[in-house]
C-alpha positions as CSV (number, residue, x, y, z in Angstrom):
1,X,0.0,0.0,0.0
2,X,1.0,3.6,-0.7
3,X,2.2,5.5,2.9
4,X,1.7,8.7,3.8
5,X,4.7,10.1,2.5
6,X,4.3,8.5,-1.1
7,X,1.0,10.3,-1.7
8,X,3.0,13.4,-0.4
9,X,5.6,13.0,-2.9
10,X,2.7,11.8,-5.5
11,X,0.8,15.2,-5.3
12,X,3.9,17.2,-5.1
13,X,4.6,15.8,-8.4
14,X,1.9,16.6,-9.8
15,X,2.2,20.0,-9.1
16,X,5.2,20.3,-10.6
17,X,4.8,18.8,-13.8
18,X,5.9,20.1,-17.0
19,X,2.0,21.8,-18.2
20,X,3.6,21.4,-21.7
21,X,6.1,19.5,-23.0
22,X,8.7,20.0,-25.2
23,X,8.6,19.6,-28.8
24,X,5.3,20.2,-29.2
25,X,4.3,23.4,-28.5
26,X,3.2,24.3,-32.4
27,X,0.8,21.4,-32.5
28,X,-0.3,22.5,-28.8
29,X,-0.8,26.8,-30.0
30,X,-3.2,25.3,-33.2
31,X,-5.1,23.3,-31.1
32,X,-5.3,25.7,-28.4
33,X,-6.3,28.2,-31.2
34,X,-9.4,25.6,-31.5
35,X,-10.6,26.7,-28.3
36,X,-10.8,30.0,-29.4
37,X,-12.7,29.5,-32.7
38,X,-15.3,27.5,-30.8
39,X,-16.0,30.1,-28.4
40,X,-17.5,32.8,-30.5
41,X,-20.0,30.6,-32.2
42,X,-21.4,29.3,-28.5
43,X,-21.9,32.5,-27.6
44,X,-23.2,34.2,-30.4
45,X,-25.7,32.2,-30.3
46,X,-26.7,34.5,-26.7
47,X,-26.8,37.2,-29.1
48,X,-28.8,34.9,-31.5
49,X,-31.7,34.4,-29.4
50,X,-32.4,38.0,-28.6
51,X,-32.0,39.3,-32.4
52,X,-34.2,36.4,-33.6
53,X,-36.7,37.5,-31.2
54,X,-37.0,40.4,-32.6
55,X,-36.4,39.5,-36.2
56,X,-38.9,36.9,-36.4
57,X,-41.5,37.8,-33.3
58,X,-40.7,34.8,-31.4
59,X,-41.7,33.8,-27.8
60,X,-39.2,32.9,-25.5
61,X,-39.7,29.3,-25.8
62,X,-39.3,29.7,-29.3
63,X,-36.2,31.3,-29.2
64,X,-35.0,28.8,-26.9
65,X,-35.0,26.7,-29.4
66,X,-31.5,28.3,-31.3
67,X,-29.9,26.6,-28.1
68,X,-31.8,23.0,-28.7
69,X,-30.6,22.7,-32.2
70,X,-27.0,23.8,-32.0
71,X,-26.1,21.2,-28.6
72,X,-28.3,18.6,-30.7
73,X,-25.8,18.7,-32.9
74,X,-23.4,17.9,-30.4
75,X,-25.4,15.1,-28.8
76,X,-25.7,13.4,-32.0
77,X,-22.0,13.7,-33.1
78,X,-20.2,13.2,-30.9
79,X,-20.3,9.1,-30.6
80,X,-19.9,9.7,-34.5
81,X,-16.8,11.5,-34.2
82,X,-14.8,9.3,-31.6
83,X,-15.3,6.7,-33.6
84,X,-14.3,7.9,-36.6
85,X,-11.2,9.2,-34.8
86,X,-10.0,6.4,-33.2
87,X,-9.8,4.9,-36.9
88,X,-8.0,8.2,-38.5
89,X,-6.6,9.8,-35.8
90,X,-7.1,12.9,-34.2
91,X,-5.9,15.5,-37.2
92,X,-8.6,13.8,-39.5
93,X,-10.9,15.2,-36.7
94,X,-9.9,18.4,-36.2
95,X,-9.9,19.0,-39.8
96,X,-13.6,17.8,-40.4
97,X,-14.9,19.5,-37.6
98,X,-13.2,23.0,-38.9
99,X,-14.8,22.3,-42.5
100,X,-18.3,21.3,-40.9
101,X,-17.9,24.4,-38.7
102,X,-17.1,26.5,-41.6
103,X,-19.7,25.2,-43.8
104,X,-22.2,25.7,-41.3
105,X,-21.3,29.4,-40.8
106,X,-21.5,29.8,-45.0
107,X,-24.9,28.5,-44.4
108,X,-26.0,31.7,-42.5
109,X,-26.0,33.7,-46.1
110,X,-28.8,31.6,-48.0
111,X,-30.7,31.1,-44.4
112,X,-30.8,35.1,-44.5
113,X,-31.8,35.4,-47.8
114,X,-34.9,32.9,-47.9
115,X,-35.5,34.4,-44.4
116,X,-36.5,31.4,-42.7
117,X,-35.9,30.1,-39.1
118,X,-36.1,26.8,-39.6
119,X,-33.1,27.5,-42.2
120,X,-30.9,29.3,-39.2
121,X,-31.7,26.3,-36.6
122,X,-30.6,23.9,-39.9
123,X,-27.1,25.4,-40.2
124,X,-27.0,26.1,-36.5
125,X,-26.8,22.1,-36.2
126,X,-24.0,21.9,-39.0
127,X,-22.2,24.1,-37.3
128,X,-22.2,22.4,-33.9
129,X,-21.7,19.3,-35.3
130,X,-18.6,20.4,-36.5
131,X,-17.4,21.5,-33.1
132,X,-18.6,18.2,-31.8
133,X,-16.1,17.4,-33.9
134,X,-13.6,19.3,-32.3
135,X,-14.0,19.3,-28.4
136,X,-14.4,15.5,-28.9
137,X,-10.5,15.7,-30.5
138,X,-9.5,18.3,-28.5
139,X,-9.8,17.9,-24.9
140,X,-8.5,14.2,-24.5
141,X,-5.4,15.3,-27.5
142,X,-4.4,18.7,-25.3
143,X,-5.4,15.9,-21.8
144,X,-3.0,12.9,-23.1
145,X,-0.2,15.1,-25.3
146,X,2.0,15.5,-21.8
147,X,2.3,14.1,-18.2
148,X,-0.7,12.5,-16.7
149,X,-0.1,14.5,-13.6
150,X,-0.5,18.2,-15.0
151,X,-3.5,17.2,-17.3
152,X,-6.4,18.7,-15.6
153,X,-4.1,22.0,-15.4
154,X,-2.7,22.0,-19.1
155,X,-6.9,21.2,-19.9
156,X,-7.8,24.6,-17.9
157,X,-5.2,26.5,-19.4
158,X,-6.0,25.3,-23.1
159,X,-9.5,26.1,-22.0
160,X,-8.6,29.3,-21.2
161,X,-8.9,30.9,-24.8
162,X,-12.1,29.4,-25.1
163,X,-13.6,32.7,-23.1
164,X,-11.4,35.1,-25.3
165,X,-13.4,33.4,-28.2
166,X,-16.6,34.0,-26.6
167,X,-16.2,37.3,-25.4
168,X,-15.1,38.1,-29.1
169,X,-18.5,36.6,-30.3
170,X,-20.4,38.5,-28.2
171,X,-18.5,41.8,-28.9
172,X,-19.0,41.0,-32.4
173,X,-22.9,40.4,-31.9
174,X,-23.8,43.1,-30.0
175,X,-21.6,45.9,-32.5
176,X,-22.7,44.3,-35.4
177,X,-25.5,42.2,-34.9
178,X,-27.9,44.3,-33.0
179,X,-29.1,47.4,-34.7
180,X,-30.5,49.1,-31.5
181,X,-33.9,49.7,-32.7
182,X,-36.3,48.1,-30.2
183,X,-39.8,48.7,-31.2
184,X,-42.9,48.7,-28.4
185,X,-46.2,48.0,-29.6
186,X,-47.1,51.0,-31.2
187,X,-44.3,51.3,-33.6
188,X,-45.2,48.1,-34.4
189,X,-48.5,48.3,-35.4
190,X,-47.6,51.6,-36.9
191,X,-45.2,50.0,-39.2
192,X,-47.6,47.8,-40.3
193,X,-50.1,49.8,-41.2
194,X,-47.2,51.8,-43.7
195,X,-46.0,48.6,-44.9
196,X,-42.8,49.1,-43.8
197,X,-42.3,46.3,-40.7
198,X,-41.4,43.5,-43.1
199,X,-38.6,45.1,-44.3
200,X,-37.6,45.9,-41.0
201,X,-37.4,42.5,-40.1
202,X,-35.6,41.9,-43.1
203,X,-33.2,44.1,-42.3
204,X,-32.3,42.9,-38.7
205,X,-32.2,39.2,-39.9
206,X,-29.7,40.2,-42.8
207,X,-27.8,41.5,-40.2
208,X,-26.0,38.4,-38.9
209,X,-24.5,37.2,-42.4
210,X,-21.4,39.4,-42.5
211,X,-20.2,38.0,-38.6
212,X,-20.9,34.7,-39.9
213,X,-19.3,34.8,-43.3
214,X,-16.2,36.2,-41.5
215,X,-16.2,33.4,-39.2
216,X,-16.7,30.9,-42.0
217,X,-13.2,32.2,-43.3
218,X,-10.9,32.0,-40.5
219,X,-12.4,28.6,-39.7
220,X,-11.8,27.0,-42.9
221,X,-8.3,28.7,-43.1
222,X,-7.1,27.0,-39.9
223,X,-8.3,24.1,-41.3
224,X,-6.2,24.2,-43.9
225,X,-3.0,25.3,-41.5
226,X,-4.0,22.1,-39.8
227,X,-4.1,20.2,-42.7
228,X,-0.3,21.0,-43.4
229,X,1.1,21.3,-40.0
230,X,2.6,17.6,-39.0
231,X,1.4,16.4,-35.5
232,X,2.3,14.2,-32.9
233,X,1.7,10.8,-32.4
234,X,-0.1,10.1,-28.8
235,X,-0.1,7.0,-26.8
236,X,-4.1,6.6,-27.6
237,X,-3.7,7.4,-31.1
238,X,-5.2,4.7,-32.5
239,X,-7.1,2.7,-29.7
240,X,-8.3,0.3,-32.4
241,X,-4.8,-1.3,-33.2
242,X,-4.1,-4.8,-32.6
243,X,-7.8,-5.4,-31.5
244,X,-7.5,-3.2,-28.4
245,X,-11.2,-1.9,-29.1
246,X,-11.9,-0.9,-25.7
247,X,-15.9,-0.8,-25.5
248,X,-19.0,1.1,-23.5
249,X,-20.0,-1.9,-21.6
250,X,-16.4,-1.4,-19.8
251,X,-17.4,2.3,-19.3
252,X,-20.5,1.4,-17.5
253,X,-18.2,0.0,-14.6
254,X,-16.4,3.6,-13.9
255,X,-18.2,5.0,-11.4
256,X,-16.5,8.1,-11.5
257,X,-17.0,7.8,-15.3
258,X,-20.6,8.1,-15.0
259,X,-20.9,10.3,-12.5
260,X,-18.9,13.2,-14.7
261,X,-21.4,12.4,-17.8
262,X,-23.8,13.9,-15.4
263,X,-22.1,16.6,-13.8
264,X,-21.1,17.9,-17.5
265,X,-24.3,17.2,-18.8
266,X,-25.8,19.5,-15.4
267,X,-23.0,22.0,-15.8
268,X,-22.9,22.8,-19.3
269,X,-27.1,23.4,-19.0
270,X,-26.0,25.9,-16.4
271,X,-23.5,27.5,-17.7
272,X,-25.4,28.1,-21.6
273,X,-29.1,28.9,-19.7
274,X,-27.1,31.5,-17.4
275,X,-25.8,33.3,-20.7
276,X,-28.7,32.5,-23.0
277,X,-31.0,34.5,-20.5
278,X,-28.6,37.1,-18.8
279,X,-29.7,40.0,-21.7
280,X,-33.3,39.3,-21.2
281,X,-33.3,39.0,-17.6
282,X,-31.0,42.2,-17.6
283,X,-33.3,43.8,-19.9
284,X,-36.3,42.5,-17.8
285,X,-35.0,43.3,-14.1
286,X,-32.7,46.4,-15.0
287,X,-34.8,48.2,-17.4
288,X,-31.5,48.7,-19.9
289,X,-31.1,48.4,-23.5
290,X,-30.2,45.6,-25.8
291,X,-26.4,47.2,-26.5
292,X,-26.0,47.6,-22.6
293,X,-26.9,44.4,-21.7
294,X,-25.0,43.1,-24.9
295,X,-21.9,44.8,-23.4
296,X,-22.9,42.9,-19.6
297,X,-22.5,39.6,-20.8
298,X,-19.3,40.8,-22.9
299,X,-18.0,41.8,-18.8
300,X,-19.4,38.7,-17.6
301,X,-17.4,36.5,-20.2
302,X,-14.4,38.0,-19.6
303,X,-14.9,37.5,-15.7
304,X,-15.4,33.3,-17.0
305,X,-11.5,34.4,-18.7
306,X,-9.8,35.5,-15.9
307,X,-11.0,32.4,-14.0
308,X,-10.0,30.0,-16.7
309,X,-6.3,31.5,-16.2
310,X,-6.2,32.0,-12.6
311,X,-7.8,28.8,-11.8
312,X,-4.6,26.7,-13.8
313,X,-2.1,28.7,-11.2
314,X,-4.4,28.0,-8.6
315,X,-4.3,24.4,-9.2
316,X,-0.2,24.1,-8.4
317,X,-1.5,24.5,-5.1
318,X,-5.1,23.3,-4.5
319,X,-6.7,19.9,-5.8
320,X,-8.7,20.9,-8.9
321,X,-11.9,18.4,-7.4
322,X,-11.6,20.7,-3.9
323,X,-11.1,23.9,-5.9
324,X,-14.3,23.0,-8.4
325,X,-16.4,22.1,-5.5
326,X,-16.1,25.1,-3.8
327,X,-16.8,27.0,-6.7
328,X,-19.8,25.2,-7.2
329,X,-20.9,26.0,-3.5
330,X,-20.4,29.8,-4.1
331,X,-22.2,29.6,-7.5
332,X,-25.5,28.5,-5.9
333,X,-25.7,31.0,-3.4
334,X,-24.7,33.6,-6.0
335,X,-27.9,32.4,-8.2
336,X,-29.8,32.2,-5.0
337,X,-29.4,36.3,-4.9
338,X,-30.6,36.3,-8.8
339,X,-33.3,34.5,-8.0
340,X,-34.8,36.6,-4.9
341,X,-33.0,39.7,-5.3
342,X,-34.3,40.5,-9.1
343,X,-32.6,44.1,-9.7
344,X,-29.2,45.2,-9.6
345,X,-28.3,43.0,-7.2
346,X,-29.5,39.9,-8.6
347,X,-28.0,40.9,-11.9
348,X,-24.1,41.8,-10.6
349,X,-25.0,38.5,-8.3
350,X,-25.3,36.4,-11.4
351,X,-22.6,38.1,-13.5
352,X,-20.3,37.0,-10.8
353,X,-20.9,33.7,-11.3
354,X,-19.3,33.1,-14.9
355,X,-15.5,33.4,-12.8
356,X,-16.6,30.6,-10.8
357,X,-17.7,28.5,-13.8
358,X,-15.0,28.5,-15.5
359,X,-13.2,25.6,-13.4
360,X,-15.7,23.1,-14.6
361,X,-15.9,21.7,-17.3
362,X,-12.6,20.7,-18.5
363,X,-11.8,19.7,-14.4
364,X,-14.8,17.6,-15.3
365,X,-13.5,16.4,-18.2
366,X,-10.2,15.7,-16.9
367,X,-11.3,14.0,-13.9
368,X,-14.0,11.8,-16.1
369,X,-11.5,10.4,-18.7
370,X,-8.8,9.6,-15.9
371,X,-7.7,6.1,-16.2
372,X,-10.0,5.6,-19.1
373,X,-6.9,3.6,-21.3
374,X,-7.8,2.6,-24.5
375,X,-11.8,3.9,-23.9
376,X,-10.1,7.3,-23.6
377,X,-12.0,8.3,-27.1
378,X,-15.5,7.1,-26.5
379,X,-15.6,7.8,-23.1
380,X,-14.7,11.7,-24.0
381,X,-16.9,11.0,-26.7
382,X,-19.9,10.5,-24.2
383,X,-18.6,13.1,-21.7
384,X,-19.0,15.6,-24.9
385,X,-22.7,14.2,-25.5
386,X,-23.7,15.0,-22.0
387,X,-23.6,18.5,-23.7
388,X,-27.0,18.0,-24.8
389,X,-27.7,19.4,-21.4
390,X,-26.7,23.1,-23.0
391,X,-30.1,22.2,-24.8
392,X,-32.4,20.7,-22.4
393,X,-31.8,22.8,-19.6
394,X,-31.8,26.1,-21.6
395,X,-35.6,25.0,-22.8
396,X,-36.3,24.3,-19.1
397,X,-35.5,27.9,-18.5
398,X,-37.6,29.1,-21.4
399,X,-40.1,27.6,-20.2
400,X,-40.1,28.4,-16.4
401,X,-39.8,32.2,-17.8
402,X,-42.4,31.9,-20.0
403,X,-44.9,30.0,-17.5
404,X,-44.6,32.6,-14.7
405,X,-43.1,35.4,-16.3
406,X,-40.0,35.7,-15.1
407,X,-36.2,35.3,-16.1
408,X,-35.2,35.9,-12.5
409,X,-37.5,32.6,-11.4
410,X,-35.4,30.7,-14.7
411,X,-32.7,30.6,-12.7
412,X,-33.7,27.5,-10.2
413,X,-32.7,25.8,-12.9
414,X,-28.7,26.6,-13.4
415,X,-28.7,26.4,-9.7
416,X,-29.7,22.8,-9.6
417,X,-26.9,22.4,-12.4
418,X,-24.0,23.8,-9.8
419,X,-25.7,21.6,-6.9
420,X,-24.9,18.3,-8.2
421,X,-21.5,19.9,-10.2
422,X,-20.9,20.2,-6.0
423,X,-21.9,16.8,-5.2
424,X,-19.2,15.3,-8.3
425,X,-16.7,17.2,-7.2
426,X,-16.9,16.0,-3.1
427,X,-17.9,12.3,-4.1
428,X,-17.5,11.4,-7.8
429,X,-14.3,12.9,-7.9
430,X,-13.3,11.1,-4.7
431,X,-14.1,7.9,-6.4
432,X,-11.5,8.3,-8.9
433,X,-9.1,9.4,-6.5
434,X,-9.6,6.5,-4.1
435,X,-9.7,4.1,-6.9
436,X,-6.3,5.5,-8.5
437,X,-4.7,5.1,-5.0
438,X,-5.7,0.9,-5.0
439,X,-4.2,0.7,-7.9
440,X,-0.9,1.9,-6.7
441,X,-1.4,-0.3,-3.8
């Protein structure tokens, strides 16, 4: 059995592991660049919801529903994707996903054009099924390309410039998206009568093509730069060689395994209702318009940025399971004061609550796959999935705010999310970490 001093030495090594290693910090800066690009389409889609509402009168259930076919795309992916991957490698997928992501993107021109909805949620799905694509190669590559030990904190760093995508997304939507014209009642009706509404709406839905033609670009670019750039070979390469299949039946005897499908499934509902609502319930509890609370959730993404890099130097020195669960704990009291203190409070109260996000779902991740071997891709393949919960949890909140009108009431649901994210990270984590410690036995 391990003594007490062995574990010592065991988590002091850890916290000094090399985050990257040497030799491959190119291949490491172009998929690091992927967490970027993925950012500003996730979050765009905050900016989506509010423009559609407005461009094609939609209730708030309705709109929800921008959310519901972009993480479908994910959910149905995903399996897709690892499996795929663990016969070509993971290059082949990053450079699908970038050419699905990019295609998607192009799609937004013709959507536009035939102004339809049903078009937009279409190439909405593309788009995220490309960056299934993507997070399904990413996170276990940028987890397994260097010592086991620093992989949770060379996973939150990478993860890191996923904010700086997203805060670019939404700086993008609410400069060049949103017009600034928000029409009560009257105008309305006024507009109607002088035939001019429907080319107003016209107008504000032809206003997301250029962002997304733009976007198109540099995604299909880096795809290209991928294409060309030669990458290194990783122990899990190829888990089908030699008949080492690995299969999901194993997975269903990893507790901790499980248990992180659902805490990322909880968390990523959370995280996407907190910023698919946060400009209506700003606009509903503050009284402020769309630009304003456009440039909130800008401030609030970058607070989720600064804890994605803080939160890798925290973690030389505190247990990323500890550190995440502690998080969580402050989360749901913060949403508890969104909840009952509607207002200025409530709002700043759930702003605040993006920095102590940010931990999660790559600690998640990280903690999920440990010890996977050869299952590493499908079992990152079914913690990506559990994104799906971006979709059903989002509706959930669309719902509750449509039911009893009110975006502050919404957000019971998130805060269920960060409950059991608490629960994983002071018992499912533990599991792992008890089970790892056996095995050293």
């Amino acid at each position: 059995m391990l003594n007490s001093s062995s574990i010592i030495s065991s988590s002091q090594d850890e916290r000094q592991a090399r985050m990257i290693p040497a030799g491959v910090l190119f291949p490491f800066v172009l998929v690091t660049g992927l967490f970027f690009l993925w950012g500003m389409p996730n979050n765009l889609n905050d900016v989506l919801i509010r423009q559609f509402m407005k461009s094609f009168a939609l209730s708030r259930f309705q709109a929800g529903l921008v959310q519901f076919a972009f993480y479908l795309g994910y959910f149905l992916l995903a399996t897709p994707a690892a499996l795929l991957m663990r016969r070509y490698g993971y290059k082949f997928g990053f450079v699908t996903g970038l050419a699905l992501f990019g295609g998607g993107a192009l799609l937004f021109w013709p959507a536009a054009l035939a102004q339809r909805y049903g078009f937009f949620l279409g190439a909405l799905f593309v788009i995220a099924s490309g960056l299934s694509f993507l997070e399904t190669a990413a996170n276990p590559y940028v987890a397994q390309m260097g010592d086991p030990a620093s992989a949770a904190r060379r996973l939150n760093f990478a993860q890191a410039f996923n904010p700086l995508g997203s805060i670019s997304g939404v700086l993008i939507g609410t400069v060049f998206i949103f017009s600034g014209i928000e029409l009560n009642g009257k105008q309305i009706a006024s507009m109607k009568a002088a035939g001019t509404y429907a080319g107003y709406l016209r107008h504000e839905t032809m206003r997301v093509v250029t962002p997304y033609l733009v976007i198109a670009g540099v995604a299909l670019a880096w795809a290209v730069l991928i294409a060309v750039t030669r990458f290194p070979r990783i122990e899990s390469e190829h888990e089908g060689e030699a008949g080492d299949h690995g299969s999901f039946g194993e997975l269903l005897t990893q507790p901790h395994f499980l248990f992180a499908v659902l805490a990322q499934f909880m968390y990523v509902g959370a995280q996407v209702g907190t910023w698919s609502y946060f400009i209506p319930y700003v606009q509903e509890t503050t009284h402020q318009p769309e630009k304003i609370a456009g440039y909130f959730l800008t401030g609030t993404l970058a607070a989720f940025g600064i804890g994605r890099f803080s939160s890798a130097a925290i973690m030389r020195y505190v247990r990323p399971d500890r550190l995440m669960g502690g998080y969580a704990l402050v989360n749901v009291a913060l949403l508890m004061m969104g909840v009952t203190l509607p207002g200025w409070i409530g709002m700043w109260a759930i702003f605040l609550t993006s920095f102590f996000m940010s931990v999660m779902y790559p600690t998640i991740f990280a903690l999920g796959i440990e010890g996977l071997g050869r299952n590493t891709k499908i079992g990152g393949s079914l913690i990506v999935m559990s994104i799906v919960g971006g979709a059903i949890l989002t509706l959930g909140m669309g719902l509750v705010a449509q039911q009893w009108h009110s975006y502050a009431l919404a957000y019971l649901v998130p805060l269920l999310g960060y409950c059991v994210v608490a629960l994983f990270s002071f018992a499912g984590a533990g599991i792992a970490a008890q089970r790892g410690k056996v095995e050293a036995c």
